[in-house]
N, C-alpha and C positions, 0 to 999 in steps of 0.2 A: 211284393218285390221291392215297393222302394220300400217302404219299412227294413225290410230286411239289407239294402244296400247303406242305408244311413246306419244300423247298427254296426256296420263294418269299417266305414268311416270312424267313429267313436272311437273303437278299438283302436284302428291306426291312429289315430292321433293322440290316442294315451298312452300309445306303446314309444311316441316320438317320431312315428314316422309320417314324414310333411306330407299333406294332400296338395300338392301344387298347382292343379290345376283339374276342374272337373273332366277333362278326356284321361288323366293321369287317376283321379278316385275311380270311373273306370273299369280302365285297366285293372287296379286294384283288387276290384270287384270281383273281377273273374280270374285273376289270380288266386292261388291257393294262397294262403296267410299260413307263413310254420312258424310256429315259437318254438326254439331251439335254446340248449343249452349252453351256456356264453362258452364255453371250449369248442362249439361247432365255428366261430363266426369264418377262418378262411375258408372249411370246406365247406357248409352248408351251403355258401356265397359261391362256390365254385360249383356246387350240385344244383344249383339254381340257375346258373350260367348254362350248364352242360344241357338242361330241358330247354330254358331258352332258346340255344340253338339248336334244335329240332324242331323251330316253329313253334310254341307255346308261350303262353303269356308267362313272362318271367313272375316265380313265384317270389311274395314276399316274406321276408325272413328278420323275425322279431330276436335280438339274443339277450338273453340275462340269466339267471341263475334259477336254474332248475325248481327250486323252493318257488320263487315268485311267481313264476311262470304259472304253476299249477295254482297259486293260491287265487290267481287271473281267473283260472278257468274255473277254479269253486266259486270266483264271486260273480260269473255268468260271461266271460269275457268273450266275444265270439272267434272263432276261426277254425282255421282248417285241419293241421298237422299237429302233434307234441313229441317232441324229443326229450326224453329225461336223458339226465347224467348216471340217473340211478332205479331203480326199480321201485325203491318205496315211495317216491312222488307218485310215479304212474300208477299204482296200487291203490295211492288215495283216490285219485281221479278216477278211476275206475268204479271204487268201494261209490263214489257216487254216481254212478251211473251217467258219465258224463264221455265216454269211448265208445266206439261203436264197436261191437262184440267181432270178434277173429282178426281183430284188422292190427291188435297188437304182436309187437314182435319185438326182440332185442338183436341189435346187429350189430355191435362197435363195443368195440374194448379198448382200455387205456391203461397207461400205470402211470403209478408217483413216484416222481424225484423229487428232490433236493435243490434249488439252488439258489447262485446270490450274482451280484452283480459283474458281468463278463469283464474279466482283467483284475480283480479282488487279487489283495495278498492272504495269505497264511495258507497251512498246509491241511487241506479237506480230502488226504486219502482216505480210502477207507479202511486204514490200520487206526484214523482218529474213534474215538468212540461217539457214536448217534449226537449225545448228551451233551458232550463237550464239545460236539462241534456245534451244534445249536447253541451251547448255554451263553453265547458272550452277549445277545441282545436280542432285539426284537426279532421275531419271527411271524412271518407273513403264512397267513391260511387263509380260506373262504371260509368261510362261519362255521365253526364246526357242532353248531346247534340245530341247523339247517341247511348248508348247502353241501351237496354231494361229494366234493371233493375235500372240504373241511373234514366231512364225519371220515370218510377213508382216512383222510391225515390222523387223526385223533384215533381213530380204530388201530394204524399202524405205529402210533407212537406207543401207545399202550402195551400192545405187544410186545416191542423191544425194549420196555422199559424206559421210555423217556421221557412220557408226558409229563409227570410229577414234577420235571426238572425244568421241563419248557414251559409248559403250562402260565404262569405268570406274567411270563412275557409275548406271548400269543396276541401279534396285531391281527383283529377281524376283517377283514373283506367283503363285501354284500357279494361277490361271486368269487371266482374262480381268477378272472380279470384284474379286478379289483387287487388281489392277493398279488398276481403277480406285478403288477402294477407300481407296488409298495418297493417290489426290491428292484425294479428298471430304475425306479427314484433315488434308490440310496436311504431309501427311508429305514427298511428293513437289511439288516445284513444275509440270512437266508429265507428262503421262501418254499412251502412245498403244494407244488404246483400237479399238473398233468404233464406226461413228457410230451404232449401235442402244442400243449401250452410255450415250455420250454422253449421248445422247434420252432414255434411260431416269431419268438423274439431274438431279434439280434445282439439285445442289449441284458442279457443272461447266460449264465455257462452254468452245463448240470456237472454236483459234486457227488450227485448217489442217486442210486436207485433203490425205491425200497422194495423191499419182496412183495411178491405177488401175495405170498399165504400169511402176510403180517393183517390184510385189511379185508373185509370182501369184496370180491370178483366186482371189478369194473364192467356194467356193462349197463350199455344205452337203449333203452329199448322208444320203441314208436310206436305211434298208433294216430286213426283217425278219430277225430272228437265229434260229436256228435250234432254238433253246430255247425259243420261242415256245408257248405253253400257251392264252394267254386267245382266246376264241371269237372277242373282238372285235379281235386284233392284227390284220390283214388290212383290215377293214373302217377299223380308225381309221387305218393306213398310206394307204390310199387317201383315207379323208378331206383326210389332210394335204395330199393331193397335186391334189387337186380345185379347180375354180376358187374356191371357195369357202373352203378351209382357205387358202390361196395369200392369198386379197385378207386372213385376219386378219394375216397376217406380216407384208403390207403396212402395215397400219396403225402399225406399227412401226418401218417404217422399212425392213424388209429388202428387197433387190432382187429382182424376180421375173428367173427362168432360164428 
């Protein structure tokens, strides 16, 4: 048991998250640990809120890009929950036997837009063409070598014929965040983001939506990991998945599956 509560410490503390005080590591402890996909951070933080209050130890909630996350848990990271952005991380974690069998599921869907910074001049209808509205400068993605909403981006540029054109000027992002990050700054003139992403910022306006059938099917799947320790990983798994955990996502914006 301590063995096992010090390997959990570690983790939180390479994940960034402060141990403030040993009644606080803990708490911790017996909290569920979800490493989530950095497009969850209001709702996940809100589905974590919502168990809270019903009495439960508030679960901790790691965010970063779907890529890292898992590559955590290949290199033995310990915890409770995973949230992909996308199917193929969780497929890896899986292919190593690293989830506990039935407990995966997909529940959340999203789409990508388009945007740049809220109050921009020039004209982004969509009588402009994909290509030409990208083509004047940098363009903000999550990495589209590895992070879920990158490869979508690049799956849909592709599609419509306009990566060739963007392609060059493609600023990388370590997530999703990151990317949109770049056009809150002024760094990037557009950025294509998640629309939950978008929604989340005030300091962004969406100029497109791309098609659903330009990239593949958004969608988030979960599962418990096998390193799982806290009593309540199980119980907050299912919450997420309940009509209940389902309508907070929504509030957000994410698509129910």
């Amino acid at each position: 048991m301590t063995d096992r509560r010090i390997d959990r410490r570690a983790v939180l503390a390479g994940m960034g998250v402060a141990v403030l005080a040993p009644r606080l590591a803990l708490a911790a402890a017996r909290a569920p640990l979800v490493l989530a996909a950095a497009s969850l951070q209001e709702s996940m933080t809100a589905a974590a809120s919502a168990w809270a209050g019903k009495g439960h130890a508030r679960p901790v909630c790691s965010f970063a890009a779907s890529s890292a996350l898992a590559r955590q848990i290949a290199a033995g990271a310990a915890a409770d929950l995973f949230v992909s952005a996308d199917e193929p991380w969780m497929d890896d974690i899986a292919k190593r036997g690293l989830i506990v069998p039935g407990t995966r599921a997909s529940f959340l869907g999203n789409r990508l837009v388009v945007v740049r910074p809220r109050g921009a001049r020039g004209d982004a209808g969509p009588r402009v063409p994909l290509a030409r509205l990208l083509g004047g400068g940098a363009l903000a993605l999550a990495d589209p070598d590895a992070v879920p909403a990158g490869k979508y981006a690049r799956a849909s540029l592709q599609k419509l014929g306009a990566w060739d054109a963007v392609s060059p000027r493609v600023v990388r992002g370590e997530s999703v965040r990151a990317a949109l990050a770049f056009v809150e700054r002024g760094a990037a003139p557009f950025g294509i983001v998640y629309a939950t992403d978008a929604r989340a910022s005030a300091l962004v306006e969406v100029v497109r939506v791309l098609p659903d059938d330009s990239h593949p099917p958004i969608r988030y799947p979960l599962a418990r990991l096998k390193t799982a320790s806290s009593p309540d990983a199980e119980p907050f798994r299912r919450f997420l998945l309940s009509g209940e955990g389902r309508a907070i996502f929504r509030r957000f914006g994410f698509l129910p599956l």
